[in-house]
Structure formats: structure tokens, C-alpha cells
N, C-alpha and C positions, 0 to 999 in steps of 0.2 A: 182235699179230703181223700182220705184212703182207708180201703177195710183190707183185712185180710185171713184167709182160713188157714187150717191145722199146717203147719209143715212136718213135715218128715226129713230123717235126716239124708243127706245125699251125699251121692257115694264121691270119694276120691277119683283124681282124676288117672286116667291111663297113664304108665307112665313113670309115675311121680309120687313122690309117698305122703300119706295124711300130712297137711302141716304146709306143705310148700307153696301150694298154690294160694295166691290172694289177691282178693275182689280191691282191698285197698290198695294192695302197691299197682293193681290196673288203672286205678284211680288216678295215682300220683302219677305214673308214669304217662298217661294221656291227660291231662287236663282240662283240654279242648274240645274232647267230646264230648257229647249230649248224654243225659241218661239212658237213651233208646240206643246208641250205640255202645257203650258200654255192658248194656242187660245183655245186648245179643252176643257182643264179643264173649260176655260170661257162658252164653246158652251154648257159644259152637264149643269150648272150650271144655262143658261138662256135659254135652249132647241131651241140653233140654233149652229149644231153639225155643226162645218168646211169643207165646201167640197171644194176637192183641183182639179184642172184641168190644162193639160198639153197644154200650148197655140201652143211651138215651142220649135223643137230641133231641132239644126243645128250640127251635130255629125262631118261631113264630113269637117269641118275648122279646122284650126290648135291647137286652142284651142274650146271646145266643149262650146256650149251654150244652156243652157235650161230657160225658160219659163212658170210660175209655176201662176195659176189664182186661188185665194181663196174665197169663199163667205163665210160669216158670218152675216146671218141674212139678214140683205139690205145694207153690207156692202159688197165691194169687191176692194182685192186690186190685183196687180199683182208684181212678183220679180224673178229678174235672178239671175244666179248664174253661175257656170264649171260644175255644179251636180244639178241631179235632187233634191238631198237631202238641194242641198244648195238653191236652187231657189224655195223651197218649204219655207223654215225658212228664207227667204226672205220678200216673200208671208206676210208669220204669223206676219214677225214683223214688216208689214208696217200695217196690221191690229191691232194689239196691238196698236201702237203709234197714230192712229186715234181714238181708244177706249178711253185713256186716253185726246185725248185731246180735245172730240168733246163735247160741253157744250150741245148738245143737247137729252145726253143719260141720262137718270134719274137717274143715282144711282152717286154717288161722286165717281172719279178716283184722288186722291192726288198723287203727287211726293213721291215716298219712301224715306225714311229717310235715310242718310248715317249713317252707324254705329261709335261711335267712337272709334277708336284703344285704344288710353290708358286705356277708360275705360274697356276694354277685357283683359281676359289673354290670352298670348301671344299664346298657345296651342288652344285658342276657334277661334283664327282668321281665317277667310275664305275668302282669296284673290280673289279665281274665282268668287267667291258670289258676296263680296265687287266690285272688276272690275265690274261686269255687274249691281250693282245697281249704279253706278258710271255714267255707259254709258247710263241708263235709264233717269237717273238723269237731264243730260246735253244735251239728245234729241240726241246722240250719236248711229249709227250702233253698233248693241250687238258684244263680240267679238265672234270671231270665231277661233278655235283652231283644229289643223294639225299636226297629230304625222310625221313627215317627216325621222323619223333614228330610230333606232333600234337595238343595237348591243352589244358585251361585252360576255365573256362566260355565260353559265346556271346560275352557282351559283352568279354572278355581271355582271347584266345586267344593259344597262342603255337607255334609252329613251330619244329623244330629240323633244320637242313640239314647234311649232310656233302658238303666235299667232296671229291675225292680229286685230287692230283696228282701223275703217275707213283706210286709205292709209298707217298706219304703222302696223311695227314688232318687235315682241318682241321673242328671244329664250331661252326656260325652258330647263332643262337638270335634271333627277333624275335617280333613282333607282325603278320606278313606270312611269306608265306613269301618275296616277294622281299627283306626285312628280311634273313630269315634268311641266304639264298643271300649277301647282301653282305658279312653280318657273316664268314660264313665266308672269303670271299674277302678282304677285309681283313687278317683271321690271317695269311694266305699272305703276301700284300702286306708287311704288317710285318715277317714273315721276308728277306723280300726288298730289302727300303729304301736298304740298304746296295752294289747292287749296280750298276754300271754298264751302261746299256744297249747300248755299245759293246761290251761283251765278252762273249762267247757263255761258258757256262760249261756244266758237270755239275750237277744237281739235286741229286745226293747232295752235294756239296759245299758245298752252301746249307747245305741241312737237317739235314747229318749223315750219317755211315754207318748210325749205329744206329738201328733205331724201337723203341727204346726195352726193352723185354720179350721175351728171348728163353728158348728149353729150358734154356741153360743157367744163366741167372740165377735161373729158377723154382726149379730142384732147391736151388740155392747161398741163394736169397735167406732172410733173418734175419726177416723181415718175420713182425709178427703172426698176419694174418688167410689168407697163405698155408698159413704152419706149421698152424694149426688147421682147414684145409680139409683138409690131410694126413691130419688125426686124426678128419674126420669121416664120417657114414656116408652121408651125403644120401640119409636114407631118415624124416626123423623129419617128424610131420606138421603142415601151415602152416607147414613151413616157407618161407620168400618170398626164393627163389633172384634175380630179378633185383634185391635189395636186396643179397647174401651179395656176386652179381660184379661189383654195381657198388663196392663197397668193396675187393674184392682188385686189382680194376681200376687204383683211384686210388692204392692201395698199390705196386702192379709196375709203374704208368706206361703202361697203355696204353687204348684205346678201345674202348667197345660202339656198335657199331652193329644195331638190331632193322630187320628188313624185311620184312615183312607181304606174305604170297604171296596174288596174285588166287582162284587155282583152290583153289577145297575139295582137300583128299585124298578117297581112293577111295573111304572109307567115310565121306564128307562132314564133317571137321574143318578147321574152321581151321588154318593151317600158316605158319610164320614161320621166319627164320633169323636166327641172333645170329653179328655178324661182328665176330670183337677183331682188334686191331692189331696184333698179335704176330708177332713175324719168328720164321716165317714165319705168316700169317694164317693163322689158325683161324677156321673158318665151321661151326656147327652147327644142326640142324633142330629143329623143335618142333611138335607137331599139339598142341590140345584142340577144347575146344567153344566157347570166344571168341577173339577175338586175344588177349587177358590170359592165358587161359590156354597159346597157342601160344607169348606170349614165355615165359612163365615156363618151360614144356615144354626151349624152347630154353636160357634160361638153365642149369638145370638139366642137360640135355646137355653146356653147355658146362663147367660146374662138375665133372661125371667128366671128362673130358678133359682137363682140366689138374691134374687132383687125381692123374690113372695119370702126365704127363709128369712134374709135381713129386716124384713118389715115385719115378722110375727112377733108378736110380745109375751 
């Protein structure tokens, strides 16, 4: 969510004559920056440096919420987020998206250019880049990407990254976590291949209306390992709940994400939350005394939860 008051127009830069400077070829030309580095790059470049301001945190909900108010020059927008990090690059990128499209700023902000694949070699391509000049592109939320696993011995380790764009997910898997971030962003990409970068479209339109698993397919669905959650007590012991949801999971079609919370709980347990993909998403908590035991906590949670939606009529 973003608001924002009156702009004024702002002056050219030193230097440089009306026209030359642009917010989007800063765009194209970094990729891989964030919105919070790009706003400021813009702020040193027109000396109106980004000042960030904390509106609201509500810690104490189930899921946390913050609050994040940006000014830039006589512009100001505001964006939430679960993180203050995220509701700050909220902030940024509802101010970018007003920069480029407010005809009353004097310097040209053009759409960036999609690059095209064939003509690169295949080793020069840059998926994360590519996906987010995509999402620039098409007026789309930037994505946002979530290392959510981590594991495999020292010498083969492997990484698993989600990302999210607008209301979808995509999951990368590498030997890296920038591996990972790619391979996710490539998913995307592939969804997209078919699409012209002259024409601005709706995301849902790509992707789909549905993501896939909703209350009312759960109750309806014929499936196996649903029907038999129905019937079960989730009370019997070793039992190994993030094995049970990740199979109902692949059954109903949609995604676990595990996210490993910094801060101990009050009475110092690990604490995690298991986030599915389900329209509408369901996010659940978990404490133990490892993270192992926090996701499975969480799975577990999440495993009642869908077992009271599936069984209402």
C-alpha cells in the first residue's frame, strides 16, 4: 500500500540540460539494485537525499506489521511490509513509480527497454535483472526474494530461494544462493517469454486468476492425503508433520514456505512461520527448542488449520 501528497515540479540537474537525466535508464543500467538504492542514488544526483520515517509497528499481531514514510524532495509516499526492511523498499518503490510517471518532473523518465534474449549469449543473461526490468516495465511490484532453506553438507550445499511477484511464487534451488535467486527468477521469466514488451499488461493475466488451492476446492477436493487429514487426530507421536504438509501440499497444488524468526520467544524458543500459497494465504507460527522443532511446530499448526477449513461445509 502507498499514499502520496502534492508534488512539485523539480529542478534539473547541475550541469545537464532539462531532458537528459533519467530515473529509468538508472533503472536499466543497475538492475540489481533495490529500490532503497536506486531512490538514494536519485536523491545524491538531484540533492534531495530520502528521508525514511517509521509511521507504525504493530509487533504484538500475529503477523508483524510496519509502516515506512519516505520523502523525496515534495514527494512523499508511504509502504508496508512484515519488515521494517521490507516496508522501507515499499516506501522507495512507490516513490520511483511516481518519479517515472509524473509528467510534471522536467527531466524524461522513458520505460526501459526489455533486453532481448537471442540476441545475448546465453552466459551474458541476467534473469534477476531481466525479471525486474520486466516488472518495471508493466507497472508491476519489483520482486521480492526470500532465501527460506538452507542445507546439504559443507562441501554441497544447496539453497532454496522464493520469490514473490505481486500475489505469486516462484521457487529457485542452487548451489549458491545467487544460483538460487536466478533459478527462481527464470521460472518467472519462462512464464513470461511469450509476452511483448510493448504492451503493458495485468499480472493476473499472465499467471492466471487462480493460485491454485483455495477453501473451496479443499472442502470439495477427492484427493488422498487431504481426505485422510480429515480423519486424522494430529495428536499421535513422531509424528513428522512437515513431511504429512508437504505431501497434502503437492496433492492440492500449492507451496510451503518455512521462515526462521531472529528473536527467541519470551520464554526463549525458537520460532518460525510456515507460509502456503493458498488463496488466500495462510501463514502459521511455530516455537520449539530448535528451528527443526519450530518448523515442524509450525507445520503442525498449519496442518489444524486446514484440517477445521477442509471439514466445514
Amino acid at each position: 500500500m502507498s499514499q502520496s501528497r502534492h508534488r512539485a515540479e523539480a529542478p534539473p540537474l547541475e550541469g545537464e540540460d532539462s531532458g537528459t537525466f533519467s530515473l529509468g535508464k538508472m533503472i536499466t543500467a543497475k538492475p540489481g539494485k533495490t529500490p532503497i538504492q536506486v531512490l538514494h542514488e536519485y536523491g545524491m544526483k538531484t540533492k534531495n537525499i530520502p528521508v525514511y520515517e517509521c509511521e507504525r509497528s504493530d509487533v504484538q499481531i500475529h503477523v508483524p506489521t510496519f509502516t515506512f514514510r519516505v520523502t523525496v524532495g515534495d514527494i512523499t509516499c508511504t509502504g508496508e511490509g512484515t519488515s521494517k526492511k521490507l516496508a522501507k523498499h515499499r516506501a522507495a518503490e512507490a516513490a520511483i513509480n511516481i518519479l517515472k510517471a509524473n509528467a510534471s518532473i522536467c527531466f524524461a523518465v522513458p520505460d526501459p527497454l526489455m533486453p532481448d534474449p537471442s540476441k545475448q549469449p546465453k552466459n551474458q543473461l541476467n534473469p534477476i535483472g531481466s525479471l525486474q526490468e520486466l516488472a518495471i516495465h508493466h507497472g508491476w511490484r519489483l520482486p521480492e526474494y526470500t532465501l527460506s532453506q538452507e542445507g546439504g553438507p559443507a562441501h554441497k550445499r544447496e539453497y532454496t530461494t522464493i520469490c514473490r511477484l505481486e500475489s505469486f511464487m516462484e521457487t529457485g534451488k542452487g548451489a549458491s544462493k545467487k544460483q538460487a535467486k536466478r533459478n527462481a527468477a527464470e521460472k518467472f521469466l519462462a512464464k513470461f517469454s511469450n509476452i511483448s514488451p510493448e504492451n503493458h499488461i495485468s499480472l493476473t493475466n499472465v499467471v492466471g486468476h487462480s493460485l491454485g488451492c483455495t477453501w473451496h476446492s479443499l472442502r470439495n477436493s477427492p484427493g488422498e492425503k487431504i481426505n485422510l487429514l480429515k480423519r486424522s487426530l494430529l495428536s499421535i507421536p513422531n509424528t513428522d508433520y512437515i513431511q504429512l504438509l508437504s505431501e497434502i501440499a503437492e496433492e492440492q497444488g500449492f507451496n510451503i514456505t518455512y521462515l526462521d524468526i531472529e528473536e527467541l520467544s519470551a520464554n526463549g524458543q525458537y520460532q518460525c512461520l510456515a507460509e502456503l500459497s493458498t488463496s488466500p494465504i495462510t501463514v502459521c507460527h511455530g516455537s520449539g527448542i530448535s528451528c527443526g522443532n519450530a518448523q515442524s511446530d509450525a507445520a503442525h499448526n498449519a496442518l489444524q488449520y486446514l484440517k477445521i477449513i477442509a471439514e466445514r461445509k
